[in-house]
LOKELO-880629 format. One record per residue (C-alpha): residue number from 1; x, y, z. Coordinates in steps of 0.02 Angstrom, whole numbers, plus 50000, padded with zeros to 5 digits. Example, Ala and Ser with C-alpha at 12.3 -4.5 7.8 and 13.67 -1.06 7.14 Angstrom:
nr,px,py,pz
1,50615,49775,50390
2,50684,49947,50357
REM end
This chain:
nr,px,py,pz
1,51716,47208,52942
2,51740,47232,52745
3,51922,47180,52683
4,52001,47195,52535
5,52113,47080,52452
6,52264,47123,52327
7,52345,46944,52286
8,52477,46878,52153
9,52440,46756,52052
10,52582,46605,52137
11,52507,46488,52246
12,52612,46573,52411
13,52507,46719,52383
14,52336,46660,52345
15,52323,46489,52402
16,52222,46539,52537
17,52106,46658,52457
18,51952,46557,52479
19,51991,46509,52660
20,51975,46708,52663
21,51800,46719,52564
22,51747,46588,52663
23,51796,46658,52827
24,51766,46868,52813
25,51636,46961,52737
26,51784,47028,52581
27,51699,47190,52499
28,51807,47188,52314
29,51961,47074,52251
30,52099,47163,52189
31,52212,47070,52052
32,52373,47097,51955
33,52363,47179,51809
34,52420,47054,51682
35,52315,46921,51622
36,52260,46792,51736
37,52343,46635,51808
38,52235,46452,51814
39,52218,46498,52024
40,52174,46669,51980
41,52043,46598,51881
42,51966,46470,52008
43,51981,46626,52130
44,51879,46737,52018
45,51740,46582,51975
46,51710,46599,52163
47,51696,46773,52202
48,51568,46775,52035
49,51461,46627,52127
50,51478,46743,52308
51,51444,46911,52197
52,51607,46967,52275
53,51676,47120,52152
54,51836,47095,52090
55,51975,47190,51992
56,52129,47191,51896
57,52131,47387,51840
58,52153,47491,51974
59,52261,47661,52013
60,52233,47695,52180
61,52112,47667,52346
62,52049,47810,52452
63,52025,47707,52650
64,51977,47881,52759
65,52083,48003,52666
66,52241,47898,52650
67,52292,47850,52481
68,52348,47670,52440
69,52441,47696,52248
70,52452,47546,52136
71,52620,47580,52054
72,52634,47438,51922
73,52557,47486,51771
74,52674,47422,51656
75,52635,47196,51594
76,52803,47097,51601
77,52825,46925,51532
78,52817,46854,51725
79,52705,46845,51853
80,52798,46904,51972
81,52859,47052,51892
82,52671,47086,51866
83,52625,47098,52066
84,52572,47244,52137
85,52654,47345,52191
86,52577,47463,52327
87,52651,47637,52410
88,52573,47759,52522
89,52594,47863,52666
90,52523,47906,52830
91,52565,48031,52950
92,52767,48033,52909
93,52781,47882,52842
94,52793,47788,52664
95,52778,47614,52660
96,52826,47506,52504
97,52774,47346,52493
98,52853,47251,52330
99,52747,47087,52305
100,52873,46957,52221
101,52941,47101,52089
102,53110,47076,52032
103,53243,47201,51975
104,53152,47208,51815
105,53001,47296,51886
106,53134,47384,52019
107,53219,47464,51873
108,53042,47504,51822
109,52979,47590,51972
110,53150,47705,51984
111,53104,47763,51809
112,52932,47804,51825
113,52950,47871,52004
114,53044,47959,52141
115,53036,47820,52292
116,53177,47894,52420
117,53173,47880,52601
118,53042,47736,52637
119,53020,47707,52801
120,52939,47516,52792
121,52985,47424,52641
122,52901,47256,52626
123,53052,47179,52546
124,53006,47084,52375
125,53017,46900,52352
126,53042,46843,52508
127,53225,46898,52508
128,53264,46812,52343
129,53422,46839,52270
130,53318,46914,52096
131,53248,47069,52216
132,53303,47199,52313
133,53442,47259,52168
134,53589,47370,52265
135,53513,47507,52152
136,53346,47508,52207
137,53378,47485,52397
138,53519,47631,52384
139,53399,47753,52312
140,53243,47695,52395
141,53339,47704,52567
142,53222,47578,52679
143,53240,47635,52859
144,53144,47464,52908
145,53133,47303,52797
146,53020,47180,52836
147,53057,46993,52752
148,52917,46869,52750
149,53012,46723,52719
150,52949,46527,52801
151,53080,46449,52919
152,53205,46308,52833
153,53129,46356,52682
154,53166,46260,52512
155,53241,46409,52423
156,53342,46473,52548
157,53275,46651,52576
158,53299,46764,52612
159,53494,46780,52509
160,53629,46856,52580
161,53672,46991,52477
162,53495,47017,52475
163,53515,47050,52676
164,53699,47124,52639
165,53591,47254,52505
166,53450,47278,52672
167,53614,47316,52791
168,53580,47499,52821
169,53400,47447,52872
170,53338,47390,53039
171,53276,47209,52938
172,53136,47107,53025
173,53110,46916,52980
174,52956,46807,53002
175,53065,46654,52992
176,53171,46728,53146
177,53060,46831,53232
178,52871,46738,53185
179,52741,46862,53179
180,52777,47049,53129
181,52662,47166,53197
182,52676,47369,53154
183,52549,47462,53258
184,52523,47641,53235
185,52485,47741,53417
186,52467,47904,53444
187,52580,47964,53296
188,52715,47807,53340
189,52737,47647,53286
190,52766,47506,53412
191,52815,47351,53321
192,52773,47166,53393
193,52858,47017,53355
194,52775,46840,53417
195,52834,46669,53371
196,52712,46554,53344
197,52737,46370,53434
REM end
């Protein structure tokens, strides 16, 4: 099975990246578009010595006639503000999924584009109190957020007027629920949580 891979340039995104390499036959890399990080650079040292393809400049990616849209093309003075930031649809819905933007790139994304009425919003930052502006989730309107967050974690994600923002959203949480599955069937989704022991 060819995979693709679209990390950020923190450790908590592609720390495991090799494990990955290592582990599944990975058909092209898919980087940030700023300049890259000391990891990002170890990361791309492998995938030269595998002759794994790899890319930091990319619009969009076709996967059987759905559209996956890169929407950050803009470079910001932070690495998070430089993740990428991915939207598509398929059947009715949009999904959003925000990498660990802040409001910076938020306000960004609102000026470039008209995001309204997402149905799965993969909520940026892990909840942190420096995403998910009022702004963006009021005009965005997420109709499901989904937090990746670690349990008892050291920064306290995800914040509460992060989740107070989220409100009008059904919000899922790996910390609470473990494992968040969305599977697609038959035109529905059916959504699986499963905690890990």
């Amino acid at each position: 099975m060819h995979k693709r891979m679209s990390p950020h340039g923190d450790e908590d995104h592609i720390g495991g990246s090799t494990s990955l390499i290592d582990n599944f036959k990975i058909e092209k890399v898919i980087l940030n578009n700023d300049s890259f990080t000391d990891l990002e650079k170890e990361l791309i040292k492998e995938l030269k010595s595998k002759n794994i393809k790899y890319s930091n400049k990319i619009d969009k990616i076709n996967i059987k006639g759905n559209y996956l849209y890169f929407l950050n093309k803009n470079i910001f003075n932070n690495e998070n503000d430089n993740s990428s930031i991915i939207y598509f649809e398929y059947l009715k819905y949009k999904f959003l999924f925000m990498g660990d933007a802040s409001s910076t790139t938020e306000e960004y994304l609102l000026d470039k584009y008209k995001l309204k009425d997402i149905s799965f919003l993969k909520v940026g930052h892990h909840g942190s109190k420096t995403s998910s502006s009022s702004d963006f989730i009021n005009t965005i309107n997420p109709k499901i957020s989904s937090i990746s967050v670690g349990e008892h974690n050291y920064y306290g994600h995800p914040n509460n007027e992060v989740l107070d923002n989220l409100s009008k959203s059904k919000i899922y949480r790996t910390d609470i629920m473990g494992s968040v599955n969305f599977i697609f069937n038959k035109g529905k989704v059916i959504i699986k949580k499963k905690r890990v022991a």
